[in-house]
C-alpha positions in Angstrom: -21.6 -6.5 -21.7 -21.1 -4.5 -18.7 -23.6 -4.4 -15.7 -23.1 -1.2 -13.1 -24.6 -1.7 -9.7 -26.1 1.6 -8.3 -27.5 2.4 -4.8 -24.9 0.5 -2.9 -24.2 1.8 0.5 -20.4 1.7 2.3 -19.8 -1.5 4.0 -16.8 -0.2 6.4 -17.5 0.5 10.0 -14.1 2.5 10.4 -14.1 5.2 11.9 -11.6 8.5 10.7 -9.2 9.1 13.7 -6.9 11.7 14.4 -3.5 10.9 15.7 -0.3 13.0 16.0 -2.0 15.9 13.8 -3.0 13.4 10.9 -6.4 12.0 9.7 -5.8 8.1 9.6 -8.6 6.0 7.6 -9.8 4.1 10.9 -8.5 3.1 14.6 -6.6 0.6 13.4 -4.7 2.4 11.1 -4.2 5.4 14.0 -3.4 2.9 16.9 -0.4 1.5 14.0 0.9 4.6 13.7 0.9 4.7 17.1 3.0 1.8 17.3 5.5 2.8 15.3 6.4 6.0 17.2 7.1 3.8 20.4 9.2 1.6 18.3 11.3 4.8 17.0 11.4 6.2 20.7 12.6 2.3 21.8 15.1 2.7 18.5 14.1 -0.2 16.7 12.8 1.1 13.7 14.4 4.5 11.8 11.9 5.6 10.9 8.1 5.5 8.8 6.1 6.7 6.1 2.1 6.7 5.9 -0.2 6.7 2.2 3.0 6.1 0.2 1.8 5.9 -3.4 2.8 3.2 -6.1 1.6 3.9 -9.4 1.1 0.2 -11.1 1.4 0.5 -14.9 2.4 -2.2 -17.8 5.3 -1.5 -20.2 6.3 -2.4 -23.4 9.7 -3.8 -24.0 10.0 -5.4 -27.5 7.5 -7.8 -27.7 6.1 -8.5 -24.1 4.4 -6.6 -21.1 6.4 -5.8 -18.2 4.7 -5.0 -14.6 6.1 -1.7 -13.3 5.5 0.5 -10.3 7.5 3.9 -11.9 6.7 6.6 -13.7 5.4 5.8 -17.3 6.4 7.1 -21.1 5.6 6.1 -24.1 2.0 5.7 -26.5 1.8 1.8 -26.1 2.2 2.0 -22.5 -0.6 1.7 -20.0 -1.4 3.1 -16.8 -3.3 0.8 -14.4 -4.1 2.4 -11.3 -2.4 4.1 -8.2 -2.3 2.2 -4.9 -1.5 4.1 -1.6 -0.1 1.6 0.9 -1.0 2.5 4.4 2.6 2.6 5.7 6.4 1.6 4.7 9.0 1.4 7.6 12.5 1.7 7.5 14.5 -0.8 9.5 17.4 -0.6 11.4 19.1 -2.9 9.3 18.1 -0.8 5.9 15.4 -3.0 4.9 12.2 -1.6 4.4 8.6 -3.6 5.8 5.0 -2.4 3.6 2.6 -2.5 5.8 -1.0 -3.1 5.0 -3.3 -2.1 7.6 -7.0 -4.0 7.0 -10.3 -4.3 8.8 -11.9 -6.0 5.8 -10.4 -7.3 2.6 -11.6 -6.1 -0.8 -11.5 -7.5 -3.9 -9.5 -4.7 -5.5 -7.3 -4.1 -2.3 -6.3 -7.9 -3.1 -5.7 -7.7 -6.8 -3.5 -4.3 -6.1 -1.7 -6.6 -3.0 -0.6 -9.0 -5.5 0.9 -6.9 -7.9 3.1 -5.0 -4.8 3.7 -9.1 -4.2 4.7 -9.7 -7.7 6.9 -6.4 -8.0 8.8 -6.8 -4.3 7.9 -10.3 -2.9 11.3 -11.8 -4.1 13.2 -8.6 -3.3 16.0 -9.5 0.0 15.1 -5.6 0.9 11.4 -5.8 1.6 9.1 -7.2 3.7 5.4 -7.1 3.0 3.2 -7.4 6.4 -0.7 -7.1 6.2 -1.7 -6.2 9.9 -5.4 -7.4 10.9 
């Protein structure tokens, strides 16, 4: 049985700010972005991306499911959903930091977190950083 809820009214107080000639989703997310041009300027970071999209989807190989965040072929496998992480910066080092920028947590926002934990948490190359 499925039950749909109508009538609800948005719950987030951010506000859409401009910054640098880009739309970001709220001040938070702007004054980030921010951030990360003083820390290119100061050369400690290379440099950044912003809404970089992963594109969760389960594949079949022989007889089990495999979590994947790549381009999909194939009848039997399955597209989940598409996740745009606020921002991914590339270190110095050539390490690479996902960065969640959040005001309020979700329930989705944490089910599609997990899965970027389950695909890169035990990868030596990223870091995963949820800024509040």
């Amino acid at each position: 049985m499925v039950y749909v809820q109508r009538g609800r009214y948005s719950f987030s107080a951010a506000k859409r700010t401009d910054y640098n000639g880009a739309v970001y989703d709220s001040k938070l997310e702007a004054g980030y972005a921010q951030e990360l041009d003083l820390r290119i300027r100061a050369k400690d970071l290379k440099s950044w991306e912003r809404q970089v999209a992963f594109r969760f989807a389960l594949v079949r190989e022989g007889d089990k499911w495999v979590l994947t965040d790549g381009e999909i072929a194939g009848k039997q496998n399955m597209r989940l959903w598409t996740y745009y992480l606020d921002f991914v910066e590339h270190n110095n080092d050539g390490t690479r930091t996902f960065t969640e920028v959040k005001g309020r947590e979700t329930t989705m926002w944490r089910m599609k977190w997990r899965m970027l934990e389950a695909l890169y948490g035990d990868d030596p190359e990223v870091n995963l950083l949820v800024v509040k």
